[in-house]
N, C-alpha and C positions, 0 to 999 in steps of 0.2 A: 409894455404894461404887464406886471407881473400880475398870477393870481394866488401868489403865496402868502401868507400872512402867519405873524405868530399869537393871535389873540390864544385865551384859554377859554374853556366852557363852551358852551353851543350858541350863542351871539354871535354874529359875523358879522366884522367892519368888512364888508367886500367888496372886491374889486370892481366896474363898470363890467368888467364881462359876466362876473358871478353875477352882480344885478341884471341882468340880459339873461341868465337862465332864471334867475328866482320867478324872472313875470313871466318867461315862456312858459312853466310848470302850474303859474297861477295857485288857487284855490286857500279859503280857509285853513283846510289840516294838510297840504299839502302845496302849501306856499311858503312854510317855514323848509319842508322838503325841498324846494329850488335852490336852497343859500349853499349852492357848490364852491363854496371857499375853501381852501386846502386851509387844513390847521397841523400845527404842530404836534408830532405823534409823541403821545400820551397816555404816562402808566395812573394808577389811583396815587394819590397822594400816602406816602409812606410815615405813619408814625407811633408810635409807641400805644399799648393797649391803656388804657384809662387807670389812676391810682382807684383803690378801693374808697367807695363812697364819695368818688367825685361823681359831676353832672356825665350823663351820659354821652357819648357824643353823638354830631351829627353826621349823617350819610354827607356825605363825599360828592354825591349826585344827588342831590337832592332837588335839584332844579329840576329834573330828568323825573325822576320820583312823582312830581307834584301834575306830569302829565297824564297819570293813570286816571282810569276813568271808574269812580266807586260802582257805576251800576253794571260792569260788567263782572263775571265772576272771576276775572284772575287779571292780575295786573299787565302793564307791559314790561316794564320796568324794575327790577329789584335792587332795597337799598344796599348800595356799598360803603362801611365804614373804616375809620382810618385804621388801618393794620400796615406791618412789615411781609410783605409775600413769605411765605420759606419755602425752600425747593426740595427738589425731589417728587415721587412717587409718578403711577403709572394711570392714565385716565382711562376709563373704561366705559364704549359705548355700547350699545347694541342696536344697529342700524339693519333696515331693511333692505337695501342696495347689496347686489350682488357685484360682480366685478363683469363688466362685459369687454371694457378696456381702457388704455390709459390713456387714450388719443382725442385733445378736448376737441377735432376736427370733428368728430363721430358722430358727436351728439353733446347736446347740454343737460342730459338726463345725469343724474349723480352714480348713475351704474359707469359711465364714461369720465367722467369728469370727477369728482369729489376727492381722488387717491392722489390725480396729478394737481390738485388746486391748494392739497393739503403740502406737499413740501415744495409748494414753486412762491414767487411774489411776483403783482405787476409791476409798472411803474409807479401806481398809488392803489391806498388802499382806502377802507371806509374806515371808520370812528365808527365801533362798535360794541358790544357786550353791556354792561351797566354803564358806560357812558358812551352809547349809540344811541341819537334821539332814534325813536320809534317809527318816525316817518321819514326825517330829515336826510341829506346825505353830504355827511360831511368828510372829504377827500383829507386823509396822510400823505404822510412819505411812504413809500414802500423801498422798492430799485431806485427811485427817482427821488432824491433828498430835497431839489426845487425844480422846479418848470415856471414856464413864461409862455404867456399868449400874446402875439402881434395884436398891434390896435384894432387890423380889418378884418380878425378874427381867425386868419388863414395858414399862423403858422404856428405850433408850439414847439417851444422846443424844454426839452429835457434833460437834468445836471445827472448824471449817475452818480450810487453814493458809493465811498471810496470801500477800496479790497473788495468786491463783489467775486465770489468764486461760488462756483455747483459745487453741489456734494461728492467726496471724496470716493465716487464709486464707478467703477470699470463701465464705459470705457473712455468717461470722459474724467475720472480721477484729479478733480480736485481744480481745474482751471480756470483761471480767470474768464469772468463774462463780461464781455464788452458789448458796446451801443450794435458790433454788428449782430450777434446773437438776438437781440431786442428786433432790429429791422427783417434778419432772416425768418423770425415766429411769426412776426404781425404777419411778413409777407405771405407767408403759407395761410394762414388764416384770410387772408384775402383771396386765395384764389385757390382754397381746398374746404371743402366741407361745410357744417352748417352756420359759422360765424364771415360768412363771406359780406352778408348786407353790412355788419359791424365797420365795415373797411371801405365801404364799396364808394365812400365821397373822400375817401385816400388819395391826392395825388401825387404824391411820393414818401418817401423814407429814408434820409438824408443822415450820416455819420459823420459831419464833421472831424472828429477824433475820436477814440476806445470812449471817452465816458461822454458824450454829448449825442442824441437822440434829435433828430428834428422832421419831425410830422409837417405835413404840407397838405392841404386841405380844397378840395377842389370849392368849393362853397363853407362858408362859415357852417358850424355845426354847435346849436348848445349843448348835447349832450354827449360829445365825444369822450371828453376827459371821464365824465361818470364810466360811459360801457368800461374804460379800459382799466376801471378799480375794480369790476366783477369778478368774480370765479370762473366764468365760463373765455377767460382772454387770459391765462396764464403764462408765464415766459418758462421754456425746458429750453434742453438740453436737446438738439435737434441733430445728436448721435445718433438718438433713439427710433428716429424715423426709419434711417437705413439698415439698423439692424432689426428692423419690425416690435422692437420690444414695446412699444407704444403700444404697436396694433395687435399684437396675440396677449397685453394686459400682463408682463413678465416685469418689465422692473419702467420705474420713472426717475428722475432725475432733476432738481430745482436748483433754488439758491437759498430756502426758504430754514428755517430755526430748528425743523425735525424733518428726519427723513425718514424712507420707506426701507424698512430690514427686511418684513415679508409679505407675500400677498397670497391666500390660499384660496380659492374660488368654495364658495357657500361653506368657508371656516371660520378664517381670519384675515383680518390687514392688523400690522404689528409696524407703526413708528418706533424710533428713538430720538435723541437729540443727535443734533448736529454739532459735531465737537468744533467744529472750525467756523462755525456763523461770525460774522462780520462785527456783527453789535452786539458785544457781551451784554448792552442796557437793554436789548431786546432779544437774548438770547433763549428765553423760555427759561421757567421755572422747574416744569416735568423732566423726568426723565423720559417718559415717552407715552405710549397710545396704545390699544390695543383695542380692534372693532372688530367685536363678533356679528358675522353674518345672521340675523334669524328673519326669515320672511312675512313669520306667523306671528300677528301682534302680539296676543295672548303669549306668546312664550318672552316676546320683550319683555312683557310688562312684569311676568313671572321671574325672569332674570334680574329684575330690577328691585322688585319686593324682598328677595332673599338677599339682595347684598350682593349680587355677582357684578353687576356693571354699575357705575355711577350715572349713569345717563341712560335712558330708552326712549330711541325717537319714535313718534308717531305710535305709542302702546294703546290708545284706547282706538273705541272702534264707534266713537260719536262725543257730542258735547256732554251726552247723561251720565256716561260714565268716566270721563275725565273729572267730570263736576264727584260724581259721589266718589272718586279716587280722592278728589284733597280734602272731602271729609273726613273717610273713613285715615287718611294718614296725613295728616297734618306736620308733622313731622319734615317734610320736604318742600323743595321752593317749588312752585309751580308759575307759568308766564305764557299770556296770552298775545296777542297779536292783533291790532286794531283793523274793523273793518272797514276797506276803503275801493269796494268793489265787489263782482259775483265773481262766482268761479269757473272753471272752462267745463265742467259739468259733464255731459255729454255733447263730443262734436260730431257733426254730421261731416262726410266725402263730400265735400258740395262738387268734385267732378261725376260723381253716381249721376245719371241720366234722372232719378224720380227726386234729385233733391235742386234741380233748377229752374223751376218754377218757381217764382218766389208766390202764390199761395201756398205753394205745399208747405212752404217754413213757417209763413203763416199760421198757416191751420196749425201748424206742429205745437208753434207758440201757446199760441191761443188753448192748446189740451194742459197746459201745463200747470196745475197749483203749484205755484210758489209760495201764494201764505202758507198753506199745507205744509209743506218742505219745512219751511220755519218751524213750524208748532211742531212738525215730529222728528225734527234734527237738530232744534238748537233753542228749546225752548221756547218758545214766542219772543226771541233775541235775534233780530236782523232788519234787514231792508229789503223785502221781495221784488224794487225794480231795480235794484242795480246790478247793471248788467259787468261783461266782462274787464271794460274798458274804467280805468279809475277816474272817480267823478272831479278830482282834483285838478286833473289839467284842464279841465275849459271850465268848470262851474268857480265859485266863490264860495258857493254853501252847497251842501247836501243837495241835489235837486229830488222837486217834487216825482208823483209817479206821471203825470202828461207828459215828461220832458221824456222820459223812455218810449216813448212811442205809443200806439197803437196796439203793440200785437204783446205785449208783455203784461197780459191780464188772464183772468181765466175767464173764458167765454165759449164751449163744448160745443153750443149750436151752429154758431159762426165758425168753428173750426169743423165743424163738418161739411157747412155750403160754400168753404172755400177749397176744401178737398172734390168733393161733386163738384164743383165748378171748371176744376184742374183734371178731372179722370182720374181721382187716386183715393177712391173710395176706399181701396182691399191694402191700403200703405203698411206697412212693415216695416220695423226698424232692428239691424240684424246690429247688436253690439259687442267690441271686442273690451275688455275691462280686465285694468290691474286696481289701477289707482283708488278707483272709488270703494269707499267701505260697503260691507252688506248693506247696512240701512241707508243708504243713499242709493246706491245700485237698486235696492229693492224698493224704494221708494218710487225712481224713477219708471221700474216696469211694471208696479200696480198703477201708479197715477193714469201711465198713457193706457192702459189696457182699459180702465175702464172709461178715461175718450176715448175709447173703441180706434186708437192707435195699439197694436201688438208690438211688443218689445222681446225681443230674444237675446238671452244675456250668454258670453263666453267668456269666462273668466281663466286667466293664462297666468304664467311666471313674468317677471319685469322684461329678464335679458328677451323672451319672443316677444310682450307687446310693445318694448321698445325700437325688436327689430321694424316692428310696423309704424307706429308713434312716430318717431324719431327721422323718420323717411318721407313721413306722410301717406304713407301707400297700404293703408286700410281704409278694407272694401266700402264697408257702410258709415259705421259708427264705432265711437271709440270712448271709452269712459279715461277724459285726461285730466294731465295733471299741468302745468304752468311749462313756460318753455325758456323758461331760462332765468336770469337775474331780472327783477321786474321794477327798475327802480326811475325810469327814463320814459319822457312821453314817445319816444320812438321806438322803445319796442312796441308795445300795443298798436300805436299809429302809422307803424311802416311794417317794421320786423313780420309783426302776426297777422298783415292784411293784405301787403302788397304781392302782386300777382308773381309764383316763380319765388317767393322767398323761404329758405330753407324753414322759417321759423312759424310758415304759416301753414299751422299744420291742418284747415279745413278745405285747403287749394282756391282759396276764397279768389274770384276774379272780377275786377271792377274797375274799369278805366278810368271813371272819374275817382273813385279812391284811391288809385296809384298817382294819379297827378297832385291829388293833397297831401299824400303823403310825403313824395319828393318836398313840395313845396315846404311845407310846415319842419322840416327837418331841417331846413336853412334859414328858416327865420328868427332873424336876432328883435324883432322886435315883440316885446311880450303880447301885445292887444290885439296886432294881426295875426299873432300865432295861435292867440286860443278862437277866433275869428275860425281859423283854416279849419282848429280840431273839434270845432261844433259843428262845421257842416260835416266833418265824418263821420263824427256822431250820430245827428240826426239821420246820412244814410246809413248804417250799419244797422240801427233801428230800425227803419223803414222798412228796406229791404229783408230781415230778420234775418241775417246772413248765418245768428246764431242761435237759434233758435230754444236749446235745451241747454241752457247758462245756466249755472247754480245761480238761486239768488246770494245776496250778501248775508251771512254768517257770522255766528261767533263762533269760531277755531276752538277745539278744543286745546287745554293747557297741553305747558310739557313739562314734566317733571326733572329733578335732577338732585342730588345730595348737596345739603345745607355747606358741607363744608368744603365747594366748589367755591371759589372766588373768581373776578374779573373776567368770566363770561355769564351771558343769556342766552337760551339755547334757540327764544325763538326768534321769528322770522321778523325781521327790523327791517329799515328803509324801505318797506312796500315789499319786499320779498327777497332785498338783495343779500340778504343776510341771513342765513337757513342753518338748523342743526348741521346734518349729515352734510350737505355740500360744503359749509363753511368752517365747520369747527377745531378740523384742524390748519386751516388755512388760518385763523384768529386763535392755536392754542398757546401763543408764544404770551399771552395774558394772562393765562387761568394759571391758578394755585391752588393747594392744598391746604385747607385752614385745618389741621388735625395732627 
């Protein structure tokens, strides 16, 4: 049974396995997110500008278009109308990621990973930019032109597409990549670093011949084929291990449309094209890329008003003023990102000896204004109980605030008689912080300080609190950020809970949640899988395992120049699709309308 298909548009006649993952995903806005059918990769429709005083035309996406939701303030979505791309010129970002190295084993932080993701391709890829639904995930070609899934779900195999060669650069100059290159990456990522769970119901890796791929699966898995379209599951050039250039962040190596000419640590990273890429119909439009490092938003945003970058990721420093930025300049596109979950907020060491008590989490909960957080971070625009985990894979609708538990209220008194109750009357909370902006940082240690929880904030560079982040191995608290591609109910339900797993980064430990998690990760059938991911819901709540969860949010926009075509800068399919980590890994679409 194949699950390839060549429909156009984001409907999917799909295959009995694609329907096997749409129910395991479930939910209202995140059921149309299930229809993993591979579609046909696809540019915007190409045609001549409009005569003078004809009708106007219509956006191209417009189906796409009509998901935007009017009462938030910035769309998901921006229209794309019929034009001819014209090539040339050089895209300019200004990202916050420094370079700590090019080894996607390291870590899934874009300080790691974003430089090797931008000129490698997986086997498949997502449907993105102005025609990437917002939630949905809908699987390309990438390396892999078709694949086929066995009936009992246990084996796929993979067509490689023809001439696949690396980039023409020392020491692997130009060579053909074959199915074994494919099996020797997956293998190291199974059994190096932090994408190990990604592999870990891998039961072999089979090459038939140089272009044929065949996975074999110890247990059906719905969500395989999605991980392996991420950014954080790249295929290199595995020259680069032995010569350390991965690991000291010196040169990388893909198959991918633009490659890496230089990389300067807190300067620049400088793409160009790939004179020798495969698919001339997919060979990029740019001549190439150039990302200045700036750490300090305010200088983004500053770079970006003058004209020096065409894009600035992450410039404001809350929703206020992203919001009075697309007043005050109207002028530019701007694109938000639907909320469909809370944030990781501040996490707690749950191996710290004062954080496994579950009143202490408790009590912790229970100090926390989240309506507050709303009205002074985002407007009075969000959902104060939705916690980490997205409400899509077990609910159907939005759920109420009962269904979050118990401890996800503010309640001051109760959070002190479950503190005296536990001996931890004098609690302190010691936190380590890149990620979170001032006012959320400061939000969080005025809130707790006056429940007479004390909060002590240390605010660091990316590359150190990554060194800690990224390990897990910070002391107390950590002010984080998302731990990877987040578009699959197994990351959050296994990935970031199971006991021992690289991606769980609070050392969260729970027997009965490791055995759901297993379970639910092999269940092909939709009803008993959202079954399985409600009772770990329900404990994850209960137990408060996370106790200082941003609530749910509206994101501030991202800006970028009008005369960008054929990307969106933000974050699509639930998070799988990001500025900085993704955008050169999807620049082989954008164009220059000027």
């Amino acid at each position: 049974m194949t699950d390839t298909s060549p429909e156009s548009g984001f409907t999917s006649r799909a295959s009995r396995r694609a329907v096997l993952r749409a129910g395991a995903l479930g939910g209202a806005s995140l059921a149309a997110a299930a229809l993993f059918g591979c579609k046909t990769a696809e540019k915007a429709p190409e045609a001549a500008a409009p005569a003078a005083g004809s009708a106007a035309p219509k956006a191209v996406n417009e189906d796409l278009v009509a998901l935007n939701d009017p009462s938030r303030p910035f769309p998901y979505i921006i229209p794309e109308y019929p034009a001819t791309p014209k090539t040339g010129g050089i895209f300019r970002m200004s990202t916050q990621y420094d370079i700590a190295n090019f080894d996607p084993t390291s870590g899934t932080s874009n300080t790691n990973i974003a430089v090797t993701a931008s000129v490698t391709e997986g086997l498949v890829g997502l449907k993105h930019g102005p025609f990437g639904h917002p939630v949905r995930a809908d699987l390309i070609p990438r390396l892999a032109k078709t694949w086929e899934t066995s009936p009992d779900g246990l084996t796929i195999t993979f067509n490689l597409d023809d001439n696949i060669k690396f980039q023409n650069i020392a020491p692997v100059n130009g060579r053909p990549m074959t199915s074994e290159d494919v099996k020797k990456v997956y293998e190291r990522y199974k059994t190096v670093g932090v994408s190990q769970s990604s592999f870990s119901n891998v039961e072999a890796i089979n090459t038939p011949n140089p272009k044929t791929v065949q996975i074999k699966l110890k247990q059906p898995q719905p969500d395989f084929l999605t991980l392996l379209s991420t950014r954080i599951l790249p295929i290199y050039a595995l020259e680069l291990v032995d010569t350390e250039d991965l690991k000291k962040g010196t040169k990388t190596i893909g198959t991918g449309a633009y490659q890496l000419k230089e990389a300067r640590r807190g300067e620049t990273i400088t793409y160009v094209r790939n004179p020798e890429y495969r698919d001339k119909a997919r060979a990029g439009y740019l001549d190439g890329a150039v990302w200045t490092i700036q750490p300090d938003p305010s200088a983004r945003l500053a770079a970006f008003r003058v004209g020096q970058v065409d894009f600035a990721d992450a410039p404001f420093r809350g929703l206020d003023e992203s919001i009075a930025f697309k007043k005050s300049d109207p002028q530019y596109n701007m694109a938000g990102s639907p909320t469909l979950s809370g944030g990781i907020g501040i996490a707690l060491q749950l191996k710290n000896p004062k954080y496994q008590d579950e009143r202490v989490r408790q009590a912790i909960s229970l100090a926390l204004d989240r309506q507050a957080y709303i009205a002074t971070l985002s407007q009075n625009m969000g959902v104060a109980h939705f916690p980490l985990q997205p409400w899509g894979y077990v609910f159907d609708t939005p759920p109420s605030a009962d269904v979050a538990g118990p401890w996800m209220k503010l309640d001051i008194a109760e959070s002190k008689k479950l503190l005296t109750a536990a001996g931890a009357e004098k609690l302190s909370i010691d936190v380590i912080n890149y990620y979170l902006t001032e006012g959320a940082i400061g939000f969080y240690a005025d809130n707790m300080k006056k429940s007479g929880i004390p909060m002590t904030i240390r605010t660091t560079d990316l590359v150190s609190f990554s060194a800690e982040w990224q390990t897990n191995k910070y002391a107390d608290a950590a002010g984080g950020s998302t731990t990877g591609a987040n578009l699959v109910a197994d990351i959050f339900y296994k990935d970031m809970i199971k006991t021992n797993s690289p991606g769980n980064r609070w050392n969260l430990s729970d027997p009965q949640i490791d055995t759901w998690a297993d379970q639910q990760s092999v269940e092909l059938n939709p009803q008993k899988r959202k079954e399985i991911l409600r009772k770990m819901w329900d404990q994850l709540q209960t137990k408060a395992y996370r106790p200082l969860t941003a609530p749910g949010v509206v994101g501030g926009g991202l800006p970028w120049t009008k005369y960008i075509k054929g990307w969106v800068p933000t974050s699509q399919v639930a998070g799988a699709i990001q500025a900085s980590g993704d955008c050169g890994n999807y620049m082989y679409d954008m164009w220059f309308d000027k």
